[in-house]
PDB file of N, CA, C and O in Angstrom:
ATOM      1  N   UNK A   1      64.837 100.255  83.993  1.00  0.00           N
ATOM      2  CA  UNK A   1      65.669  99.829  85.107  1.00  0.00           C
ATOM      3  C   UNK A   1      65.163 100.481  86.383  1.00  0.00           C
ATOM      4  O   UNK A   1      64.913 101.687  86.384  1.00  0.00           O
ATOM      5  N   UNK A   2      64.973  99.590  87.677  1.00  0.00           N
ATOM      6  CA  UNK A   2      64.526 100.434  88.716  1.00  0.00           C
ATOM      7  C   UNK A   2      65.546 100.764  89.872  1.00  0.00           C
ATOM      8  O   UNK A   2      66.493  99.984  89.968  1.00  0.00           O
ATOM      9  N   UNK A   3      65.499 101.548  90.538  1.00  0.00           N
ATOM     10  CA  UNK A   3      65.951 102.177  91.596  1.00  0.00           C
ATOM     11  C   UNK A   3      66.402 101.023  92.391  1.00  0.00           C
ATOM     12  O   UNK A   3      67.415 101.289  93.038  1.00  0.00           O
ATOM     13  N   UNK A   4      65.896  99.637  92.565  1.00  0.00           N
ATOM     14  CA  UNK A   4      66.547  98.820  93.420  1.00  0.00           C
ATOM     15  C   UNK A   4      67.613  98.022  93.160  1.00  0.00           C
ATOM     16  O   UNK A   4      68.179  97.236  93.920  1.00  0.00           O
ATOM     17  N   UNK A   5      67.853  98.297  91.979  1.00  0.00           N
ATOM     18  CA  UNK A   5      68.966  97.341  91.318  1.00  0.00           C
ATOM     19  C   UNK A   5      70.673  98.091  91.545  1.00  0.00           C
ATOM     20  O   UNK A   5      71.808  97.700  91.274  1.00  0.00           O
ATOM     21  N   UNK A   6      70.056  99.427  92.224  1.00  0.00           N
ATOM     22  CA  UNK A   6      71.581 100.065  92.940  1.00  0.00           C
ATOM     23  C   UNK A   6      72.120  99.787  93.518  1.00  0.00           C
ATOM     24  O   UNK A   6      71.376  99.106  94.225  1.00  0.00           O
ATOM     25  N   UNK A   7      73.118  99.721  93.953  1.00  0.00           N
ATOM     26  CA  UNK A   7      73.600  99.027  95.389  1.00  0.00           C
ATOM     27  C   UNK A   7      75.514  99.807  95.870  1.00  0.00           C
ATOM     28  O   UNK A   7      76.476  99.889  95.106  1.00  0.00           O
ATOM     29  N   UNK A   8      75.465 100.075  96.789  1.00  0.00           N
ATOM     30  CA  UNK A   8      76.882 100.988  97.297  1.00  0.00           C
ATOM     31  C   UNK A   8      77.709  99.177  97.255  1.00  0.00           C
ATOM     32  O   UNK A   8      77.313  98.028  97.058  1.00  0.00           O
ATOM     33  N   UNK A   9      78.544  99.612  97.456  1.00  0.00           N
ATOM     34  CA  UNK A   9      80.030  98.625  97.657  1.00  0.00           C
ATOM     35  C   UNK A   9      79.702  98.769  99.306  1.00  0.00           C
ATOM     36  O   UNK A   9      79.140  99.710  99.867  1.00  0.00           O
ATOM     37  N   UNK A  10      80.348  97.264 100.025  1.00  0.00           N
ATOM     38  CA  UNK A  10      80.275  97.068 101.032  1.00  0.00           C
ATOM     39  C   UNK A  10      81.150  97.595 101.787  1.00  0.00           C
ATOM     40  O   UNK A  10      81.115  97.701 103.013  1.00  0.00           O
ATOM     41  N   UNK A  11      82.253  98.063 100.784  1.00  0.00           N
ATOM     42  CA  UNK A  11      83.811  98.516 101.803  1.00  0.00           C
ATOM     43  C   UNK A  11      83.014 100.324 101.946  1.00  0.00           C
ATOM     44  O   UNK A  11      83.766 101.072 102.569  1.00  0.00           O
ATOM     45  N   UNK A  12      81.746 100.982 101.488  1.00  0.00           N
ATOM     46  CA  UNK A  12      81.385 102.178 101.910  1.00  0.00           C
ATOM     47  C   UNK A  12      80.924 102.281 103.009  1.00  0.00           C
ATOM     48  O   UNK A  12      80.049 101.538 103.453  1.00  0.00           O
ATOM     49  N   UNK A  13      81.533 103.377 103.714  1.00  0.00           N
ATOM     50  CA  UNK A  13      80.901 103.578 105.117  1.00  0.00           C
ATOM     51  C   UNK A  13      79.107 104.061 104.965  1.00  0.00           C
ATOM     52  O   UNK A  13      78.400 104.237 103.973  1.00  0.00           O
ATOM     53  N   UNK A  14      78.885 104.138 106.151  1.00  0.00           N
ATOM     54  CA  UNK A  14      77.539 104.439 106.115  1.00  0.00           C
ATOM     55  C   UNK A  14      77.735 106.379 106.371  1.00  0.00           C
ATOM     56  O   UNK A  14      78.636 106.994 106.940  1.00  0.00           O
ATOM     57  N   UNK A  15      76.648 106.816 105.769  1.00  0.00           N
ATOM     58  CA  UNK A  15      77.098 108.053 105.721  1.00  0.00           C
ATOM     59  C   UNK A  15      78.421 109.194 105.117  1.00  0.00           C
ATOM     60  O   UNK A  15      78.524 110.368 105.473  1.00  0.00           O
ATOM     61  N   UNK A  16      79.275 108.526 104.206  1.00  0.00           N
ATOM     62  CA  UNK A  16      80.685 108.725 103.838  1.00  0.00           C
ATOM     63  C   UNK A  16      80.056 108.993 102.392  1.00  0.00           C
ATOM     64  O   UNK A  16      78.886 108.923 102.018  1.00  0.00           O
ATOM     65  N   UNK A  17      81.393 109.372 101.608  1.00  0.00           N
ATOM     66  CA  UNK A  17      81.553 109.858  99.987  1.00  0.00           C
ATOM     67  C   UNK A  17      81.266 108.812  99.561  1.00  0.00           C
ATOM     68  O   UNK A  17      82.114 107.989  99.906  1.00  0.00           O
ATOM     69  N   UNK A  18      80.362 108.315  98.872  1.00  0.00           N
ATOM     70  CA  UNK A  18      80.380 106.977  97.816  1.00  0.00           C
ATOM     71  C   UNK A  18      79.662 106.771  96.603  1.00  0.00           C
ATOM     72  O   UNK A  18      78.926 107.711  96.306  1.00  0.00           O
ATOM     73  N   UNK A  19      79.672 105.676  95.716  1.00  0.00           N
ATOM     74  CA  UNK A  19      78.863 106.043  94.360  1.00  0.00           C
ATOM     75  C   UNK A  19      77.929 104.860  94.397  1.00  0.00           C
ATOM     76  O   UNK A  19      77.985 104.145  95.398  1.00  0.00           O
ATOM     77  N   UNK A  20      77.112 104.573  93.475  1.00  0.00           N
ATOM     78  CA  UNK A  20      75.998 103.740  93.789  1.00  0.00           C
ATOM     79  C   UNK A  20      76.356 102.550  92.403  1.00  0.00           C
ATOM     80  O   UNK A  20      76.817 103.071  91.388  1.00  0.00           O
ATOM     81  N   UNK A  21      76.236 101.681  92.393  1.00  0.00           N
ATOM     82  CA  UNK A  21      76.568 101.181  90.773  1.00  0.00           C
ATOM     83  C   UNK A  21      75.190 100.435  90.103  1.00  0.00           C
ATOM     84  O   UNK A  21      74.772  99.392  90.606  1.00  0.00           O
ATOM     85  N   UNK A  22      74.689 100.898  89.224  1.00  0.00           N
ATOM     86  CA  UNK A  22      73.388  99.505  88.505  1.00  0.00           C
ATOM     87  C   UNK A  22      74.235  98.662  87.980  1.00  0.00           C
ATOM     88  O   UNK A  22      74.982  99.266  87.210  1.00  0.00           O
ATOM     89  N   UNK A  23      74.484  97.454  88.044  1.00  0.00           N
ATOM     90  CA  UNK A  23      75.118  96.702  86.321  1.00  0.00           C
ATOM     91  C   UNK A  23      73.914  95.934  85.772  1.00  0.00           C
ATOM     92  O   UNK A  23      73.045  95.288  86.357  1.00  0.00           O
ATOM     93  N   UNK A  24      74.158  96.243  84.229  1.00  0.00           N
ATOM     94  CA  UNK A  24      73.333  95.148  83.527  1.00  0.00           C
ATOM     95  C   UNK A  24      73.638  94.715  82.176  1.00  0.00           C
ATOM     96  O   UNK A  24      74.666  95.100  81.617  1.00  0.00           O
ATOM     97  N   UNK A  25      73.132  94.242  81.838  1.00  0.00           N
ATOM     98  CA  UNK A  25      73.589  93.242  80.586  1.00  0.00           C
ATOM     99  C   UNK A  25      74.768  94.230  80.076  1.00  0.00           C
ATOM    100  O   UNK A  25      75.939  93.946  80.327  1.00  0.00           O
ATOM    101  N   UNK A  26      74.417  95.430  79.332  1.00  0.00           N
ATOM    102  CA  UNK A  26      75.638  95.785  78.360  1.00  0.00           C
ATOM    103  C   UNK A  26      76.313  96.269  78.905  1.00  0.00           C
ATOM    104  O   UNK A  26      77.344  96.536  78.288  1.00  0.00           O
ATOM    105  N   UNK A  27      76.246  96.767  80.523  1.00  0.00           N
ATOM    106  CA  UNK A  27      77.554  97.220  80.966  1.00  0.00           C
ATOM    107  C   UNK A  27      76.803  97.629  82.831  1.00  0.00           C
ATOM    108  O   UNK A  27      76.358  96.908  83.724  1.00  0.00           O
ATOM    109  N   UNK A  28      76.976  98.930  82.703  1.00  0.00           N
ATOM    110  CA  UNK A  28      77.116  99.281  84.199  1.00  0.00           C
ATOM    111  C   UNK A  28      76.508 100.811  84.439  1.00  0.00           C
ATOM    112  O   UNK A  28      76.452 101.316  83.318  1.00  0.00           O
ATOM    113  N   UNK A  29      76.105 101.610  85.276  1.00  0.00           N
ATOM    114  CA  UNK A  29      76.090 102.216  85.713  1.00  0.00           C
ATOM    115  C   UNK A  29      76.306 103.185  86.569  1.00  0.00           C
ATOM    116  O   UNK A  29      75.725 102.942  87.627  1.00  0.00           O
ATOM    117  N   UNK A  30      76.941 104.276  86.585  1.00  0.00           N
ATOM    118  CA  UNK A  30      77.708 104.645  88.138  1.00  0.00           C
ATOM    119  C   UNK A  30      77.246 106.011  88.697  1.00  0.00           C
ATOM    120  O   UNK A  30      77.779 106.817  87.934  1.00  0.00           O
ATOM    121  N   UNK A  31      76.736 106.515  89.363  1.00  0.00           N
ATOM    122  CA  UNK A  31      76.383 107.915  90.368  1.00  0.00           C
ATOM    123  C   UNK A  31      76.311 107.971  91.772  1.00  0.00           C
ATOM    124  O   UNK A  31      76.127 107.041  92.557  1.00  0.00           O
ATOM    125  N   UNK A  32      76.488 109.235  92.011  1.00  0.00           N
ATOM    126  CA  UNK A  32      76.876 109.774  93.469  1.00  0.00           C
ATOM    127  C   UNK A  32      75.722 109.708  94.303  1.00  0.00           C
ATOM    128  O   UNK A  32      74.543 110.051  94.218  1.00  0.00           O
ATOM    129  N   UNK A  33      76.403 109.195  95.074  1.00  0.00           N
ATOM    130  CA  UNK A  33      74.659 108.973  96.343  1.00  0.00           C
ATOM    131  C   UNK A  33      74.484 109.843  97.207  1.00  0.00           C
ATOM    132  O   UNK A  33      73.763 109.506  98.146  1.00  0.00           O
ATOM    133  N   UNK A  34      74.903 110.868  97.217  1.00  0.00           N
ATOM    134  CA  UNK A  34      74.577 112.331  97.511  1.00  0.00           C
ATOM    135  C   UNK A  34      73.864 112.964  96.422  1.00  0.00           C
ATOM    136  O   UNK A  34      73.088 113.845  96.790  1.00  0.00           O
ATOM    137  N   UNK A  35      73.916 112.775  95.338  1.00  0.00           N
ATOM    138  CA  UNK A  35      73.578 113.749  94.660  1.00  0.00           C
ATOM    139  C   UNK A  35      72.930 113.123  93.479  1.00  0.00           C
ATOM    140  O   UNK A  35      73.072 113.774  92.444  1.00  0.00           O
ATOM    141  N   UNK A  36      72.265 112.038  93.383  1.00  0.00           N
ATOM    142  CA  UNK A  36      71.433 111.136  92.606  1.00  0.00           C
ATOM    143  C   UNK A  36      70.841 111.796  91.575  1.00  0.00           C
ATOM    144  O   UNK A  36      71.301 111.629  90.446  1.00  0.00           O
ATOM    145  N   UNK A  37      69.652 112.710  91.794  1.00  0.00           N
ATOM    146  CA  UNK A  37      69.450 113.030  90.742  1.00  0.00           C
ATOM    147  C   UNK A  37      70.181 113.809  89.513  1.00  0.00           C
ATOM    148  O   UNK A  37      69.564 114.043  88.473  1.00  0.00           O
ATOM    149  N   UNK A  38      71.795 114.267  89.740  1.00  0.00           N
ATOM    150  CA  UNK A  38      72.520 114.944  88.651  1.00  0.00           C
ATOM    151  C   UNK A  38      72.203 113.591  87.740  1.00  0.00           C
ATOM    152  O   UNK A  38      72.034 113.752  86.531  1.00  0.00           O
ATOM    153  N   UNK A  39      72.126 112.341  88.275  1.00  0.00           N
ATOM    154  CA  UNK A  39      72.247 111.517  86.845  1.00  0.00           C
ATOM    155  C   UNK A  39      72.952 110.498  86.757  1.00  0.00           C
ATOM    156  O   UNK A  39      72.974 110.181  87.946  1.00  0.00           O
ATOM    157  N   UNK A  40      73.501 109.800  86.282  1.00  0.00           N
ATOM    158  CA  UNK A  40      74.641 108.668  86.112  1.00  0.00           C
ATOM    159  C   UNK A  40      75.784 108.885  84.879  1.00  0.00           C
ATOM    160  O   UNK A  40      75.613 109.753  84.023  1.00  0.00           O
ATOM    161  N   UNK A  41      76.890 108.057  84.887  1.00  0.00           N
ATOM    162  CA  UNK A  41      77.777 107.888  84.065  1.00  0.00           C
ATOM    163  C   UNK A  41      77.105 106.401  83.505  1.00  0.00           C
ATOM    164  O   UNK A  41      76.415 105.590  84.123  1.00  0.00           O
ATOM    165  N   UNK A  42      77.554 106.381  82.193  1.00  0.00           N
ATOM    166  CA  UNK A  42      77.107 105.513  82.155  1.00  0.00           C
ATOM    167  C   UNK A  42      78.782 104.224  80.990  1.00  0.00           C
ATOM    168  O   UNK A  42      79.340 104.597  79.958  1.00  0.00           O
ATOM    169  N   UNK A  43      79.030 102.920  81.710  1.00  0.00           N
ATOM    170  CA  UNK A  43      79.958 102.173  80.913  1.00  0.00           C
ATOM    171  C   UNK A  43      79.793 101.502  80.371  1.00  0.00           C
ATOM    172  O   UNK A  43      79.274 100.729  81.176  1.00  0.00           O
ATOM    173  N   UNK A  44      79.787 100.984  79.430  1.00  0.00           N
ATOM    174  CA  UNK A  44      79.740  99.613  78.094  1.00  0.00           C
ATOM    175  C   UNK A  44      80.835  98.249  78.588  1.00  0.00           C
ATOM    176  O   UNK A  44      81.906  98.402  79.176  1.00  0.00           O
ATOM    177  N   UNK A  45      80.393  97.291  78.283  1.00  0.00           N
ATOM    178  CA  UNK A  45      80.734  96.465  79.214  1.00  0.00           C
ATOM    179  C   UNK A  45      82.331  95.899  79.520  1.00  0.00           C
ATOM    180  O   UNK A  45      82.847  95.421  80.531  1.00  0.00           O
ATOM    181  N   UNK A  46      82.917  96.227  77.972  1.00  0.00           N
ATOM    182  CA  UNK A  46      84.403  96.357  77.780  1.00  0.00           C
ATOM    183  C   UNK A  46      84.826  97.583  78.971  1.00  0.00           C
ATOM    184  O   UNK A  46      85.802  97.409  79.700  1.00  0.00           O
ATOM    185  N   UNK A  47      84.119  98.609  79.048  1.00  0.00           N
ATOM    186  CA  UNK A  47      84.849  99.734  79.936  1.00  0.00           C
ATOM    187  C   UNK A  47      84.647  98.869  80.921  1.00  0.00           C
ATOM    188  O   UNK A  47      85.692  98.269  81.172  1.00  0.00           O
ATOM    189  N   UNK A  48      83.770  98.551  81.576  1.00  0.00           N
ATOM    190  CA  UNK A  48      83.790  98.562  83.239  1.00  0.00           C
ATOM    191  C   UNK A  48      84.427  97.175  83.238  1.00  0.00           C
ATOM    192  O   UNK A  48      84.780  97.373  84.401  1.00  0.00           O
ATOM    193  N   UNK A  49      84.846  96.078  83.015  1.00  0.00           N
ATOM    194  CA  UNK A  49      85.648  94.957  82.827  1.00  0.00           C
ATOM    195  C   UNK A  49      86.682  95.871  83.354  1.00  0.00           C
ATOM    196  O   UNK A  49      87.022  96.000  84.531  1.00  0.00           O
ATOM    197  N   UNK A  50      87.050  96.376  82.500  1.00  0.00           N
ATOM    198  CA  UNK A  50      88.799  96.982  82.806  1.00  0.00           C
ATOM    199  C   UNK A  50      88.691  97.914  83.592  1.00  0.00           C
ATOM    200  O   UNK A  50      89.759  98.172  84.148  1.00  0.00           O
ATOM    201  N   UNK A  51      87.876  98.524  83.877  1.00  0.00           N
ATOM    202  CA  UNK A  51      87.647  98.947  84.950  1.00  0.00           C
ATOM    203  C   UNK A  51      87.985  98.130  86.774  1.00  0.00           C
ATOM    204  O   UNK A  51      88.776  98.437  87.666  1.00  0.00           O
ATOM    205  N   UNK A  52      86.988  97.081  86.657  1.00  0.00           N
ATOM    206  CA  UNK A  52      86.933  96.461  87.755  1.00  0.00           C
ATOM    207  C   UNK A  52      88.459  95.765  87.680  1.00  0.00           C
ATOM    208  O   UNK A  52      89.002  95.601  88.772  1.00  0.00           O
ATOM    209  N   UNK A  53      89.146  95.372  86.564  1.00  0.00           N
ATOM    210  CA  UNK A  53      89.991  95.039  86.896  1.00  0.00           C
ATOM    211  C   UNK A  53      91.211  95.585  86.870  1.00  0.00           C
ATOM    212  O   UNK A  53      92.263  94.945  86.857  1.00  0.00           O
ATOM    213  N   UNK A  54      91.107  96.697  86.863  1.00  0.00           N
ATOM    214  CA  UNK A  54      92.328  97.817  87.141  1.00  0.00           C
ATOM    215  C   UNK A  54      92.340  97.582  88.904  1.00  0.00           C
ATOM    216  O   UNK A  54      93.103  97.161  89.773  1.00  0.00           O
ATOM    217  N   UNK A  55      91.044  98.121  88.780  1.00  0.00           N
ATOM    218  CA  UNK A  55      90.605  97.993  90.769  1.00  0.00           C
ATOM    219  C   UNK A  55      91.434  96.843  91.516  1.00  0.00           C
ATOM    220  O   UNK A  55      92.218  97.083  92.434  1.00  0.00           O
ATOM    221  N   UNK A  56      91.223  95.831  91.116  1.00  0.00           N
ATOM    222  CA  UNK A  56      91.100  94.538  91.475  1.00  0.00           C
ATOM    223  C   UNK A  56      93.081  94.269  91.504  1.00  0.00           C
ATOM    224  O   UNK A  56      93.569  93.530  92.358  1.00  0.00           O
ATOM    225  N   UNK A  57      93.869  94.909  90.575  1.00  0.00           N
ATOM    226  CA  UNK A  57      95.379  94.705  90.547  1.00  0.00           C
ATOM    227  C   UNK A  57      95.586  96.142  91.173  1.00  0.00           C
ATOM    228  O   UNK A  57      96.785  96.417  91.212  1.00  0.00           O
ATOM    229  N   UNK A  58      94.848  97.048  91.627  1.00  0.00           N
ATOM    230  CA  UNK A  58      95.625  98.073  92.362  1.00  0.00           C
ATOM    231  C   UNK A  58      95.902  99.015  91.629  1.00  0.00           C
ATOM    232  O   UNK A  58      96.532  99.949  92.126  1.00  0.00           O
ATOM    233  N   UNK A  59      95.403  99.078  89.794  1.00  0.00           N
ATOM    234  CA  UNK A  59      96.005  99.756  89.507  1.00  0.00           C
ATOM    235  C   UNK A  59      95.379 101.547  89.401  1.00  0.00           C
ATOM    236  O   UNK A  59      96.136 102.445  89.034  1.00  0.00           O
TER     237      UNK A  59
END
């Protein structure tokens, strides 16, 4: 997987706290864009589903 397939959320400011996300086939990817190389979390595709859609109802 390469480095360009990261991408911040558009609602992040420029310069502000934010995380970077890869997604791909089995799920997703998530790390801090300050601090990139600690590494990533990494979700399976059931997690980040409910994930995004926790987000998505506010919850």
């Amino acid at each position: 997987m390469s480095n360009e397939l990261w991408h911040k959320s558009s609602y992040s400011s420029s310069g502000g706290n934010c995380v970077e996300v890869r997604e791909h086939e089995t799920g997703a990817d998530v790390r801090d864009t300050r601090n990139r190389e600690a590494g990533h979390l990494a979700f399976g595709r059931t997690e980040w589903s409910a994930l995004l859609a926790g987000v998505r109802t506010g919850r």
